[in-house]
PQR file of N, CA, C, O and H, with PARSE charges and radii, in Angstrom:
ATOM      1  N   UNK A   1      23.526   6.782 -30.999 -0.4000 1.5000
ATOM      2  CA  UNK A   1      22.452   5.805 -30.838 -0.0000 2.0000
ATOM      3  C   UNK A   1      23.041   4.442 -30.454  0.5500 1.7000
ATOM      4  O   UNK A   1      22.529   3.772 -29.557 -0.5500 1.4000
ATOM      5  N   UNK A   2      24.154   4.021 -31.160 -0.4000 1.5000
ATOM      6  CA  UNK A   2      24.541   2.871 -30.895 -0.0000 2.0000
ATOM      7  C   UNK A   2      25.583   2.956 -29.608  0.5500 1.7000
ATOM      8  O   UNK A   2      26.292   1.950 -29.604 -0.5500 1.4000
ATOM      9  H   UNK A   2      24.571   4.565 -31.889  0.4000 1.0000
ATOM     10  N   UNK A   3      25.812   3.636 -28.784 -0.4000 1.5000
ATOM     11  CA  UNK A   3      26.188   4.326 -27.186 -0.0000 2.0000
ATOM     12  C   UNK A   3      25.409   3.528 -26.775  0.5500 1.7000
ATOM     13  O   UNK A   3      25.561   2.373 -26.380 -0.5500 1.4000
ATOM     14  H   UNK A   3      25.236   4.453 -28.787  0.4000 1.0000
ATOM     15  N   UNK A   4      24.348   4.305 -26.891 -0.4000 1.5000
ATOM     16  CA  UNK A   4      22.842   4.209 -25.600 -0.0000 2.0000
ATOM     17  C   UNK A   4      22.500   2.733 -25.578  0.5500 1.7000
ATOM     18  O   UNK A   4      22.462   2.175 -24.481 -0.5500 1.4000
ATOM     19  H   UNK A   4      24.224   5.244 -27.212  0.4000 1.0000
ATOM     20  N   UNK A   5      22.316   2.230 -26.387 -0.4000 1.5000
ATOM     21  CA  UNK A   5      22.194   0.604 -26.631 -0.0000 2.0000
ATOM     22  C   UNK A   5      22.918  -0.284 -26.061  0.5500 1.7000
ATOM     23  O   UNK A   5      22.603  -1.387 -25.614 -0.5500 1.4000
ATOM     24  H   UNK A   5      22.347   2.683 -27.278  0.4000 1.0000
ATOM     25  N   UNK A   6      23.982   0.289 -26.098 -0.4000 1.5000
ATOM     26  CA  UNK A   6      26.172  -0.675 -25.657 -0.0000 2.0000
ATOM     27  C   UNK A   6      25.208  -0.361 -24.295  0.5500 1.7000
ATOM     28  O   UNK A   6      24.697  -1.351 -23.772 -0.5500 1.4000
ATOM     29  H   UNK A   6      24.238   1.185 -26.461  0.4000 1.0000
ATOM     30  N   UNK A   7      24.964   0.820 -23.764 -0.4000 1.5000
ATOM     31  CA  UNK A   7      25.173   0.815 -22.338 -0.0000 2.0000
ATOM     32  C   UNK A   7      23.852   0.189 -21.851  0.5500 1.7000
ATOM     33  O   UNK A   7      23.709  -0.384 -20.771 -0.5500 1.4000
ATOM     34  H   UNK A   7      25.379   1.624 -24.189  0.4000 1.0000
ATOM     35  N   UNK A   8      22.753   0.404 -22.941 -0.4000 1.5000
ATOM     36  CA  UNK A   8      21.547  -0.184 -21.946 -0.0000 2.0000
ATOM     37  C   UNK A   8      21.917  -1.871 -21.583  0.5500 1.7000
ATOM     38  O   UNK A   8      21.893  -2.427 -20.485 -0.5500 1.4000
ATOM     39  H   UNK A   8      22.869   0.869 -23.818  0.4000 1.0000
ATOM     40  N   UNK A   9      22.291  -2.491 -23.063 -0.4000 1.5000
ATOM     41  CA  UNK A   9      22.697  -4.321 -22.853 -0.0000 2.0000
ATOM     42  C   UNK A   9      23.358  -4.203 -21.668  0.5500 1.7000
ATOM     43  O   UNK A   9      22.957  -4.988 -20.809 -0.5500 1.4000
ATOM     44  H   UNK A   9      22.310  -2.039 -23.955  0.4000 1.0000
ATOM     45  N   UNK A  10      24.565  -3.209 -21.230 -0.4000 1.5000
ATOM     46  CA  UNK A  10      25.152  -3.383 -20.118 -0.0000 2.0000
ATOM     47  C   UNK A  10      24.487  -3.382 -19.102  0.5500 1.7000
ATOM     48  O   UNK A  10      24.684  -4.275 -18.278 -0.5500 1.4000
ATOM     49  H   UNK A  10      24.891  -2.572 -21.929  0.4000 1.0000
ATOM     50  N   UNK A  11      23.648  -2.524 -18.900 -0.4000 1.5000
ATOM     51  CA  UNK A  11      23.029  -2.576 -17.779 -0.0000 2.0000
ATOM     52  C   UNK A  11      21.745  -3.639 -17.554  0.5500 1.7000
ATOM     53  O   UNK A  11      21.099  -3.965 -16.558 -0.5500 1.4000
ATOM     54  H   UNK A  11      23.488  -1.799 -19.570  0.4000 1.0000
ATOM     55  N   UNK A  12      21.713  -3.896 -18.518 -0.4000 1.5000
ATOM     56  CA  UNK A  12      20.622  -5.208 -18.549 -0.0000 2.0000
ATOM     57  C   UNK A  12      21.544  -6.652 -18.120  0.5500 1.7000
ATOM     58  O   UNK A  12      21.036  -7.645 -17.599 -0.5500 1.4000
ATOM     59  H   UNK A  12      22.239  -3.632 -19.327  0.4000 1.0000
ATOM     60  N   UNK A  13      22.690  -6.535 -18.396 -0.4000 1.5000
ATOM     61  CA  UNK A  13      23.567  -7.760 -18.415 -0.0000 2.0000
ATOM     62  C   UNK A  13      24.108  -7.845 -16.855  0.5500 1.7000
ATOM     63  O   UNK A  13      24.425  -8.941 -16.393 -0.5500 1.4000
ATOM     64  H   UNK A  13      23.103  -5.728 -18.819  0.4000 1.0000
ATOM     65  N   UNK A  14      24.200  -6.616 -16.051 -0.4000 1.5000
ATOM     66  CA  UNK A  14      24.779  -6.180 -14.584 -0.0000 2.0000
ATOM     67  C   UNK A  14      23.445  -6.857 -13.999  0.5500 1.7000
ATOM     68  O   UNK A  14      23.583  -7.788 -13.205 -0.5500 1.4000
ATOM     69  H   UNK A  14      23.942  -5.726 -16.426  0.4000 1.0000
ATOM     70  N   UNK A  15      22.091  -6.403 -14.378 -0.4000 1.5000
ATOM     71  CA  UNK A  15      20.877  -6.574 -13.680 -0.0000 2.0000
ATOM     72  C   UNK A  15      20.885  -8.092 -13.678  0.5500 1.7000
ATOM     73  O   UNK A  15      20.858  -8.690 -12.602 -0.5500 1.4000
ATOM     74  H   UNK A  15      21.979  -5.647 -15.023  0.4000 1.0000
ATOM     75  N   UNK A  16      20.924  -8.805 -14.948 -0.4000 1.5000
ATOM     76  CA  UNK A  16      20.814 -10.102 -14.928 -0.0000 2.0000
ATOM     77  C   UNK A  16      22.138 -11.155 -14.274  0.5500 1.7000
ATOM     78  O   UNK A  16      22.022 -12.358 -14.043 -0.5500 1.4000
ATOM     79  H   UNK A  16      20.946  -8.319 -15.822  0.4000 1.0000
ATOM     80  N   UNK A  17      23.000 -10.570 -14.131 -0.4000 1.5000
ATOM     81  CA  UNK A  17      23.996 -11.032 -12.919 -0.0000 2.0000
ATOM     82  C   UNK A  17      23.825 -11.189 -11.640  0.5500 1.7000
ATOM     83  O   UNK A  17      24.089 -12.139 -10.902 -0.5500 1.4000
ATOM     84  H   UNK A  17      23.095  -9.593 -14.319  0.4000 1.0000
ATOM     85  N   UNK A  18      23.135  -9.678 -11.351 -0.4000 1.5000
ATOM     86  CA  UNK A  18      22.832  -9.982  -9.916 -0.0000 2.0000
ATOM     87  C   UNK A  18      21.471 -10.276  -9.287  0.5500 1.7000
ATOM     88  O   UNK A  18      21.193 -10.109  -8.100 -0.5500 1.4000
ATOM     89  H   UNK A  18      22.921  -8.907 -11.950  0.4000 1.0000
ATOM     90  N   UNK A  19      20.640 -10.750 -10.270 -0.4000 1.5000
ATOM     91  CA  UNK A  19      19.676 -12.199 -10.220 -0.0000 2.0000
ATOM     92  C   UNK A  19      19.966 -12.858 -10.073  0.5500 1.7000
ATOM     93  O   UNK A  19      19.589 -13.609  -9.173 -0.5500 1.4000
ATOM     94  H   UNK A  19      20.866 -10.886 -11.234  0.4000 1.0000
ATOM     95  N   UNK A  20      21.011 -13.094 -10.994 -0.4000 1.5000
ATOM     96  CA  UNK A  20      21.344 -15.109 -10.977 -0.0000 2.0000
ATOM     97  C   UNK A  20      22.371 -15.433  -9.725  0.5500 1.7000
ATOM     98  O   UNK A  20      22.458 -16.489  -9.099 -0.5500 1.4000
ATOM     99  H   UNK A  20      21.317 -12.483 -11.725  0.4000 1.0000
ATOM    100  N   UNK A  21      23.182 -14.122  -9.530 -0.4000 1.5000
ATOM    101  CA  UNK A  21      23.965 -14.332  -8.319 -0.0000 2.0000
ATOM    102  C   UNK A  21      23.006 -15.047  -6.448  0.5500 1.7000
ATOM    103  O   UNK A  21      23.312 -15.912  -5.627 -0.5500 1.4000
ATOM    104  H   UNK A  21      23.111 -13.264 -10.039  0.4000 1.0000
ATOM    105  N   UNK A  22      21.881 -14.095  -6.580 -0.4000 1.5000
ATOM    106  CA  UNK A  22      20.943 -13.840  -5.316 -0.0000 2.0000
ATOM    107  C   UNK A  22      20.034 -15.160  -5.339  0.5500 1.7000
ATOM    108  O   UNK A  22      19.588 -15.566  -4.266 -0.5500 1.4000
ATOM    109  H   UNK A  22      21.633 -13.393  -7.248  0.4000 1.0000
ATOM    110  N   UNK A  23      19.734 -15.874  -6.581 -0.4000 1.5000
ATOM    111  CA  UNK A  23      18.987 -16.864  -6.660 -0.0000 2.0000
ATOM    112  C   UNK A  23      17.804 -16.553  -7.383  0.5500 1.7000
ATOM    113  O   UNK A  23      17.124 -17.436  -7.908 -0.5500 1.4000
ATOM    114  H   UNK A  23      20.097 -15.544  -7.452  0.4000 1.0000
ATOM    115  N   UNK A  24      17.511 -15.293  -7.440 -0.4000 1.5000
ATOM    116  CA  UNK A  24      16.201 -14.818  -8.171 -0.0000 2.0000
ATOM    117  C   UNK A  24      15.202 -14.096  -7.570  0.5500 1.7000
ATOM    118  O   UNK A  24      14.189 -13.631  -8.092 -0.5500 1.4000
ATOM    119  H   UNK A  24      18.062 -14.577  -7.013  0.4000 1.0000
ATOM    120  N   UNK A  25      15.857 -13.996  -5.535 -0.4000 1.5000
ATOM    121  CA  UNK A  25      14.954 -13.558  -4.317 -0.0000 2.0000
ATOM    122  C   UNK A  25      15.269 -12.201  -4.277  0.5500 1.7000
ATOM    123  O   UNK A  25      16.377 -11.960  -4.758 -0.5500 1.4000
ATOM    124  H   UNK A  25      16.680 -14.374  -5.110  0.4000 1.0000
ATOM    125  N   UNK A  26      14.902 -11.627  -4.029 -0.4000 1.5000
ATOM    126  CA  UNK A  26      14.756 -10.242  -3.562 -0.0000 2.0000
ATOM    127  C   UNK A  26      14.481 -10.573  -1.908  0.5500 1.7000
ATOM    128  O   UNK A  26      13.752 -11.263  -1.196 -0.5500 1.4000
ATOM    129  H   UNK A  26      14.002 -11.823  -3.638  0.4000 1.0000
ATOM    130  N   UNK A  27      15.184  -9.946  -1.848 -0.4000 1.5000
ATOM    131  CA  UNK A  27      15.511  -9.159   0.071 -0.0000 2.0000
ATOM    132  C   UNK A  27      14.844  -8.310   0.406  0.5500 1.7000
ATOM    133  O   UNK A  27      14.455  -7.540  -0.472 -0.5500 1.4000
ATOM    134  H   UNK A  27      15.777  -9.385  -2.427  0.4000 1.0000
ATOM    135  N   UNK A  28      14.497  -8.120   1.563 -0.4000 1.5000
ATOM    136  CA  UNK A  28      13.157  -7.275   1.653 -0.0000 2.0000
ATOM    137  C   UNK A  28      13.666  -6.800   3.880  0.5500 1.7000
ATOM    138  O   UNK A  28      14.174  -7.460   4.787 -0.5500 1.4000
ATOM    139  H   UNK A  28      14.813  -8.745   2.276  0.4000 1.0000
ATOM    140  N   UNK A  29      13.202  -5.572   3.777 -0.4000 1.5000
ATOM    141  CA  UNK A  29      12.985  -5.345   5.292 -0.0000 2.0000
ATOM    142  C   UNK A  29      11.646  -6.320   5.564  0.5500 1.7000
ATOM    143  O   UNK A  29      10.540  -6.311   5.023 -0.5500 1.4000
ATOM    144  H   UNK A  29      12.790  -5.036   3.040  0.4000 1.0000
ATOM    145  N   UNK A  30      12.094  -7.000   6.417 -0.4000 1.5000
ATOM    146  CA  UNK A  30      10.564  -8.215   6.792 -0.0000 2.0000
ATOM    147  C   UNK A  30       9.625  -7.233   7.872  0.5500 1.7000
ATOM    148  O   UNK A  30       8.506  -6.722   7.896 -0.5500 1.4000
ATOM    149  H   UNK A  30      12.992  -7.007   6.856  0.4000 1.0000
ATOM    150  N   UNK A  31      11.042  -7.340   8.878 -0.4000 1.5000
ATOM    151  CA  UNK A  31      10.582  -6.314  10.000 -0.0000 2.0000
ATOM    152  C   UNK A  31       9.986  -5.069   9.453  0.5500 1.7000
ATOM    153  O   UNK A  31       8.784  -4.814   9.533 -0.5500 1.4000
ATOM    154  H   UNK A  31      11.951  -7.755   8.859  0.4000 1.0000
ATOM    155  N   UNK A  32      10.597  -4.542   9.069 -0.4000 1.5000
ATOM    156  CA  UNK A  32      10.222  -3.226   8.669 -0.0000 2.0000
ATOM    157  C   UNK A  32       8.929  -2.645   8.374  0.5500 1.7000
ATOM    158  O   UNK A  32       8.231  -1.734   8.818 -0.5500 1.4000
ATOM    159  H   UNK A  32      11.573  -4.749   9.004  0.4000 1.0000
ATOM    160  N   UNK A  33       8.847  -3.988   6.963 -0.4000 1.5000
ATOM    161  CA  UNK A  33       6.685  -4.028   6.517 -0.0000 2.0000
ATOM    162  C   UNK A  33       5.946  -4.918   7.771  0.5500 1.7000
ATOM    163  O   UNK A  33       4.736  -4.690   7.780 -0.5500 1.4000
ATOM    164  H   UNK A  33       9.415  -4.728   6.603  0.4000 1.0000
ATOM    165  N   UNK A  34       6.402  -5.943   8.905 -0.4000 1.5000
ATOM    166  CA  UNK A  34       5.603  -6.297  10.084 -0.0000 2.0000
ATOM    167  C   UNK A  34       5.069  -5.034  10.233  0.5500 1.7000
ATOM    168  O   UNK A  34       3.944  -4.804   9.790 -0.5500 1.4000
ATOM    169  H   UNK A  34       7.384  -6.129   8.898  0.4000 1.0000
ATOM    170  N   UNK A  35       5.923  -3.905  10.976 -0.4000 1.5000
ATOM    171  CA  UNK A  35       5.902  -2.394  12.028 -0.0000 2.0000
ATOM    172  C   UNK A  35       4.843  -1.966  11.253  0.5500 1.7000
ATOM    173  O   UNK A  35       3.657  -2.124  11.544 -0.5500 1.4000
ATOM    174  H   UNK A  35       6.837  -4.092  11.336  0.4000 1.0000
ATOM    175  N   UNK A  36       5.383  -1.289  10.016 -0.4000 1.5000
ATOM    176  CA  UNK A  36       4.385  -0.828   9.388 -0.0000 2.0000
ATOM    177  C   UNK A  36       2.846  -1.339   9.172  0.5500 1.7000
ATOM    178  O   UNK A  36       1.990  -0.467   9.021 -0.5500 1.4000
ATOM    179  H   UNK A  36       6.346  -1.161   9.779  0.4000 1.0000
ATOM    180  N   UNK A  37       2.439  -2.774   9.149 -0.4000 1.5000
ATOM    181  CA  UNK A  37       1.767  -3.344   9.203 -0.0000 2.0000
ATOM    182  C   UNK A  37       0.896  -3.330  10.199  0.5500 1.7000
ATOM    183  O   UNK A  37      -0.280  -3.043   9.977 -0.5500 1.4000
ATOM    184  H   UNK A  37       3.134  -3.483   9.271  0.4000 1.0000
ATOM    185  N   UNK A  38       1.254  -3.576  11.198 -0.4000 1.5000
ATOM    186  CA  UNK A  38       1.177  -3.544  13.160 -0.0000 2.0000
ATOM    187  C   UNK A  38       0.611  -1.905  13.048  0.5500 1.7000
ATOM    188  O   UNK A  38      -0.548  -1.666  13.387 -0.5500 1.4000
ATOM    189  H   UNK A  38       2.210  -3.809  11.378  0.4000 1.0000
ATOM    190  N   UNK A  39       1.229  -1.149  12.706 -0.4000 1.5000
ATOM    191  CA  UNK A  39       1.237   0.047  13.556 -0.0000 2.0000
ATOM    192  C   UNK A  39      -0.275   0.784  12.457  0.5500 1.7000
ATOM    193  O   UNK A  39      -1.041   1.612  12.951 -0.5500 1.4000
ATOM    194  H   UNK A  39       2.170  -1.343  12.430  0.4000 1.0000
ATOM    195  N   UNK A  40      -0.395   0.400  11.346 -0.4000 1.5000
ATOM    196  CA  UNK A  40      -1.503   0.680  10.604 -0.0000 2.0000
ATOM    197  C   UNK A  40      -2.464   0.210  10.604  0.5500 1.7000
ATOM    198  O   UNK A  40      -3.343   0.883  10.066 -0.5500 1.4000
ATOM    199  H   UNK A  40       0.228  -0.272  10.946  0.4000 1.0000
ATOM    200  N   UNK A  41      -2.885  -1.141  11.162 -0.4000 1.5000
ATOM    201  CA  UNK A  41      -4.274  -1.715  11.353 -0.0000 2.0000
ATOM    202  C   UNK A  41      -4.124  -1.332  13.257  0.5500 1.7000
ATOM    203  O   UNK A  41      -5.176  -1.584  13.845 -0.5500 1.4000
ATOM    204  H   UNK A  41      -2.171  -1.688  11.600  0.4000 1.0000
ATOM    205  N   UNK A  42      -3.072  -0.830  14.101 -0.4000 1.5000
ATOM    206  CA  UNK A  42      -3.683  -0.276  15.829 -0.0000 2.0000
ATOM    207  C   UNK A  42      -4.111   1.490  15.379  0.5500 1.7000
ATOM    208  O   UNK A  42      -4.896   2.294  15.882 -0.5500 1.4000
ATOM    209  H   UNK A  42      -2.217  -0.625  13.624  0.4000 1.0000
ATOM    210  N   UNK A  43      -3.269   1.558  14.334 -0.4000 1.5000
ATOM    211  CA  UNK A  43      -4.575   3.023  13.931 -0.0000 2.0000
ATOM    212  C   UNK A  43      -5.695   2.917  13.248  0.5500 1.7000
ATOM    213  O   UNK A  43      -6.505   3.831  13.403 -0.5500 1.4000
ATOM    214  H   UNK A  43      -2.631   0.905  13.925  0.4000 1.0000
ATOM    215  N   UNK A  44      -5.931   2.171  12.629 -0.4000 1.5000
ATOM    216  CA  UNK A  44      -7.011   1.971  12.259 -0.0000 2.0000
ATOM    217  C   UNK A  44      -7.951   1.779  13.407  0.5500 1.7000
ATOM    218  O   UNK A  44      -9.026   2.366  13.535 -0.5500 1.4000
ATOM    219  H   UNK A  44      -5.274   1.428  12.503  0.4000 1.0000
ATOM    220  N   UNK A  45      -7.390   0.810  14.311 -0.4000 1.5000
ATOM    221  CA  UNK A  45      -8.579   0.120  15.606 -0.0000 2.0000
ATOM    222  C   UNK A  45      -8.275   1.212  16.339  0.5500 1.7000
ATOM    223  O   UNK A  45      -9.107   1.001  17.222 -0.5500 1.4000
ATOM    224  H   UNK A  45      -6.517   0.334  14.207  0.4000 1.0000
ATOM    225  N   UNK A  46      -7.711   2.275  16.699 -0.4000 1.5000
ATOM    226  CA  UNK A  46      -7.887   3.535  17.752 -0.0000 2.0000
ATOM    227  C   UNK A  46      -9.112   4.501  16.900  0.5500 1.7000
ATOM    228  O   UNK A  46     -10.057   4.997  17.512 -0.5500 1.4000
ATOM    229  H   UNK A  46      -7.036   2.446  15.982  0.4000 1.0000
ATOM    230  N   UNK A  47      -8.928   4.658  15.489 -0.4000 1.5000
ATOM    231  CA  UNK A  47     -10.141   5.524  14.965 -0.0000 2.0000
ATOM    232  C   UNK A  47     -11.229   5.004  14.823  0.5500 1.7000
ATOM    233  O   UNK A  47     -12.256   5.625  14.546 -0.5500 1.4000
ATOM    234  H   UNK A  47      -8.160   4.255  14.992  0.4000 1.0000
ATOM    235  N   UNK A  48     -11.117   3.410  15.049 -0.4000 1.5000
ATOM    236  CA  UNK A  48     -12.307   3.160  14.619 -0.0000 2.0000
ATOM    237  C   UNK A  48     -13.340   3.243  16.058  0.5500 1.7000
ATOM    238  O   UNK A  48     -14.556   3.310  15.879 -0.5500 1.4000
ATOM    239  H   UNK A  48     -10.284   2.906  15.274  0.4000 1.0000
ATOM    240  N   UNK A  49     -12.799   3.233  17.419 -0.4000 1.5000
ATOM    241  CA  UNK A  49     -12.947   3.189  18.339 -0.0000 2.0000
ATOM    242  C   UNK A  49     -13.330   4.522  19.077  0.5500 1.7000
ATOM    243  O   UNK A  49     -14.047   4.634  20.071 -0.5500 1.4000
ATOM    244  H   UNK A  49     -11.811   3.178  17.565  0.4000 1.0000
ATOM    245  N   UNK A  50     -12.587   5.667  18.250 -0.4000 1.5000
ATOM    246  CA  UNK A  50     -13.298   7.220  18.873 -0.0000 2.0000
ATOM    247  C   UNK A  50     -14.378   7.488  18.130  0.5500 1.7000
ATOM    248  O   UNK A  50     -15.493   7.850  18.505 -0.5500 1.4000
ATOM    249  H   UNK A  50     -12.005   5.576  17.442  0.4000 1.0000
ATOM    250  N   UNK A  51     -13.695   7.147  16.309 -0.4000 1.5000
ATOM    251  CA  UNK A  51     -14.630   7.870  15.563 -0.0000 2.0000
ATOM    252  C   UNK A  51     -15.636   6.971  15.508  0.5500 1.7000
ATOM    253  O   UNK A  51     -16.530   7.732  15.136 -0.5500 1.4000
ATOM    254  H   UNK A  51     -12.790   6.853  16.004  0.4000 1.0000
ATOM    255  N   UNK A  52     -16.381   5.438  15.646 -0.4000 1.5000
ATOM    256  CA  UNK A  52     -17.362   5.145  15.377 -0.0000 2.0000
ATOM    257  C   UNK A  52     -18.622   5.435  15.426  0.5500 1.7000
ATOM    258  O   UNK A  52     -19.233   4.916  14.492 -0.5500 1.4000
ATOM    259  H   UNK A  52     -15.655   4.821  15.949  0.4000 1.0000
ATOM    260  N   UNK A  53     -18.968   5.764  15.803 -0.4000 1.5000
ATOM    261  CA  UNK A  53     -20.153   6.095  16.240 -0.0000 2.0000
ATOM    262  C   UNK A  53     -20.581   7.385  15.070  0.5500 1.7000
ATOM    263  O   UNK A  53     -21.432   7.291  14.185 -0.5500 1.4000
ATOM    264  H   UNK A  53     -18.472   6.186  16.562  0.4000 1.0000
ATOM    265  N   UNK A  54     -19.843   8.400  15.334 -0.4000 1.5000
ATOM    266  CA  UNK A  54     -20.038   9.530  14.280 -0.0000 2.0000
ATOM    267  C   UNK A  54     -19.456   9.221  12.718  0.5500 1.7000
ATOM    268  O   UNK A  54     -19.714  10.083  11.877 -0.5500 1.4000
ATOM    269  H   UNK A  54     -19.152   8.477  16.053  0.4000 1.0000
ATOM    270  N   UNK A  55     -18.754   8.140  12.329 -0.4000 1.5000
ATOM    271  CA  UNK A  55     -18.810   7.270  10.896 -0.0000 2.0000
ATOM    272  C   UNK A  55     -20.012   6.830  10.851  0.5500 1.7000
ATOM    273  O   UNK A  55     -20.615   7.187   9.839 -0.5500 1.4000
ATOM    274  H   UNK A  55     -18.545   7.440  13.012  0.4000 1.0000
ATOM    275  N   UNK A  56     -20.815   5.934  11.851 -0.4000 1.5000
ATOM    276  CA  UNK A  56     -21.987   5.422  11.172 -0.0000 2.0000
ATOM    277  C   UNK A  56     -23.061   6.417  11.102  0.5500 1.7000
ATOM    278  O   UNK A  56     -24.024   6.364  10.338 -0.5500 1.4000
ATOM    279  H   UNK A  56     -20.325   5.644  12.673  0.4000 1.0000
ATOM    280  N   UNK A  57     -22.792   7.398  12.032 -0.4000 1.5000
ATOM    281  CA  UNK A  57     -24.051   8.138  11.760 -0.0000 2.0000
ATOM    282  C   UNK A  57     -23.714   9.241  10.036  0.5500 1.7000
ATOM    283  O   UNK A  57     -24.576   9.520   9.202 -0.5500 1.4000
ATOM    284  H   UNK A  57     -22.009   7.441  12.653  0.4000 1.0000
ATOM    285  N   UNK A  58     -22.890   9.459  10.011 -0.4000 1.5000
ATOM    286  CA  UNK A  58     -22.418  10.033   8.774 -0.0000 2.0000
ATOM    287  C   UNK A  58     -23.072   9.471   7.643  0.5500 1.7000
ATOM    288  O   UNK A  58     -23.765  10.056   6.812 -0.5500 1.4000
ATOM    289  H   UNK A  58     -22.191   9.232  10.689  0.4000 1.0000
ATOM    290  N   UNK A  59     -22.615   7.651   7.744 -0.4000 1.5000
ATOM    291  CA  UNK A  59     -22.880   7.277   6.718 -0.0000 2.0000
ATOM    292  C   UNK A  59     -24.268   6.914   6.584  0.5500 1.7000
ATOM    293  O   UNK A  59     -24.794   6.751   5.483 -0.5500 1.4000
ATOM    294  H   UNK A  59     -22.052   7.175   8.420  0.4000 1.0000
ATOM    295  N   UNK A  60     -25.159   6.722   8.204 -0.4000 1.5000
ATOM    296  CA  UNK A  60     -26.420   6.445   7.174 -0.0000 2.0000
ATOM    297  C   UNK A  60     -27.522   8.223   7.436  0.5500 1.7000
ATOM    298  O   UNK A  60     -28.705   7.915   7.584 -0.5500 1.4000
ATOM    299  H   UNK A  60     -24.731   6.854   9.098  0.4000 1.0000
ATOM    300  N   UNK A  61     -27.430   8.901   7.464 -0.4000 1.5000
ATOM    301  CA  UNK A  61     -27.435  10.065   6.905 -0.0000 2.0000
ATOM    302  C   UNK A  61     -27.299  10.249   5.541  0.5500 1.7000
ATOM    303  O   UNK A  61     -28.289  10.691   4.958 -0.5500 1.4000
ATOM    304  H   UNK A  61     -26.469   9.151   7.343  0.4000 1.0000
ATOM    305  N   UNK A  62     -25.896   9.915   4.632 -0.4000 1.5000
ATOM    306  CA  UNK A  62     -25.444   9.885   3.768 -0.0000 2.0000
ATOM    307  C   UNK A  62     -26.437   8.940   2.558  0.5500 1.7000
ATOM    308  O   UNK A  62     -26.840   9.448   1.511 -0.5500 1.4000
ATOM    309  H   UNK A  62     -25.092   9.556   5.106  0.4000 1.0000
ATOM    310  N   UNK A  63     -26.663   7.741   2.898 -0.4000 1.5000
ATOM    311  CA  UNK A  63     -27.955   7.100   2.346 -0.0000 2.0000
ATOM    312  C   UNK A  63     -28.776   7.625   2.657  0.5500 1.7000
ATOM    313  O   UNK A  63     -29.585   7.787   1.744 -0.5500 1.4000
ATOM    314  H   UNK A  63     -26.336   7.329   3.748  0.4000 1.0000
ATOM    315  N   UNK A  64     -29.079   8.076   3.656 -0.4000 1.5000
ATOM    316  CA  UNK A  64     -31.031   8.429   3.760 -0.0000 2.0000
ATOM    317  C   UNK A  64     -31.324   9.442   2.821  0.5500 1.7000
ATOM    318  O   UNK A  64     -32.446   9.641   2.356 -0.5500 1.4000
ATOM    319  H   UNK A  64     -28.422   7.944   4.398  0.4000 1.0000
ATOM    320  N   UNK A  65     -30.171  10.163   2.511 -0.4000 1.5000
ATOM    321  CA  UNK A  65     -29.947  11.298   1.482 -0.0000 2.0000
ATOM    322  C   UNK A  65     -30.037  10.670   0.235  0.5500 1.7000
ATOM    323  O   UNK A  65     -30.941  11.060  -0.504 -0.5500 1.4000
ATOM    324  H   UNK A  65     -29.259  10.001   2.889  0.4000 1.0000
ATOM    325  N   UNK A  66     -29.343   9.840  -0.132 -0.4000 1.5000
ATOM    326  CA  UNK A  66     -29.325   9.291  -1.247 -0.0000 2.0000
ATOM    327  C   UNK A  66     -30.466   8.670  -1.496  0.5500 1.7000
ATOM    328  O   UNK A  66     -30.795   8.629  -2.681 -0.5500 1.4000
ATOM    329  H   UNK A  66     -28.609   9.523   0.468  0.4000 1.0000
ATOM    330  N   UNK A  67     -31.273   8.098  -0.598 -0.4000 1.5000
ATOM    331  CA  UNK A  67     -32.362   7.391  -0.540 -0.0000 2.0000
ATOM    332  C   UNK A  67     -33.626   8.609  -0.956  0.5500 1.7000
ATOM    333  O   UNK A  67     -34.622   8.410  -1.651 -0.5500 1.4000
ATOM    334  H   UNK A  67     -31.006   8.130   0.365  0.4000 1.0000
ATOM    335  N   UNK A  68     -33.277   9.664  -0.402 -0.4000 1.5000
ATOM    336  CA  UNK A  68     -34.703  10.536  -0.650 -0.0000 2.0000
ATOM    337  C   UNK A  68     -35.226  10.591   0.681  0.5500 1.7000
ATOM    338  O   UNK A  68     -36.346  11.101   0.719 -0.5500 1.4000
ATOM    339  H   UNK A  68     -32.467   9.825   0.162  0.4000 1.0000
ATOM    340  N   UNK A  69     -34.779  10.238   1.749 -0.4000 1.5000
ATOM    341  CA  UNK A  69     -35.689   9.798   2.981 -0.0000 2.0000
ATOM    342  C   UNK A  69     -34.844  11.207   3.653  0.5500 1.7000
ATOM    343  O   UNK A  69     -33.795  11.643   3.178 -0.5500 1.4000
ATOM    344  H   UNK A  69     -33.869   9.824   1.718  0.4000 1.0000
ATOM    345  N   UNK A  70     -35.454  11.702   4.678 -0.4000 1.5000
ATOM    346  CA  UNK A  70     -35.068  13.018   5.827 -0.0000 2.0000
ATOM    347  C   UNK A  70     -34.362  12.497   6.870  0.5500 1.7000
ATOM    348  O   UNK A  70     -35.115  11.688   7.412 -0.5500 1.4000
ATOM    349  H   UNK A  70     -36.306  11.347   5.064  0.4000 1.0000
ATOM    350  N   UNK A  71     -33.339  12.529   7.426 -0.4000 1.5000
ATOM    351  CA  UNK A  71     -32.623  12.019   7.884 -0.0000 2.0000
ATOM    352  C   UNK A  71     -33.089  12.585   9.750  0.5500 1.7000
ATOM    353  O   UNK A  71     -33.423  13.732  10.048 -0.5500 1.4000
ATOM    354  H   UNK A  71     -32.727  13.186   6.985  0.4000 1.0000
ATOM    355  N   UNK A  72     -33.008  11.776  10.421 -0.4000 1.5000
ATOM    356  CA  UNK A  72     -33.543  11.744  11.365 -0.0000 2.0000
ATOM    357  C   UNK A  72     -32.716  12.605  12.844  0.5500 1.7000
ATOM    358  O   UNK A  72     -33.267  12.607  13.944 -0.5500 1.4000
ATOM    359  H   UNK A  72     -32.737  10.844  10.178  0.4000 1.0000
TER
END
């Protein structure tokens, strides 16, 4: 028991080194989440662009149902 402890402080003490070393920032792919970013809202605007039409009709179908009303 008193192992696991020695080693967790250690590893708590390594972690808190290389905080204080970095400044406290975390590094990050910038680019990386842009792409991802970019490339998930031009799919979004390509589906929203084939599938629209048959989303809205889905969805108000989907209410008229919910509504009680016969969907047209």
């Amino acid at each position: 028991m008193r192992d696991a402890v020695t080693k967790q402080a250690q590893a708590v003490a390594a972690w808190l080194q290389a905080r204080l070393m970095t400044g406290g920032r975390e590094r990050g792919d910038m680019v990386g989440w842009v792409l991802i970013t970019v490339m998930t809202a031009a799919l979004v605007a390509v589906l929203w662009a084939v599938l629209g039409p048959q989303l809205r009709q889905l969805l108000e179908d989907a209410l008229n149902r919910a509504r009680g009303s016969i969907p047209s």
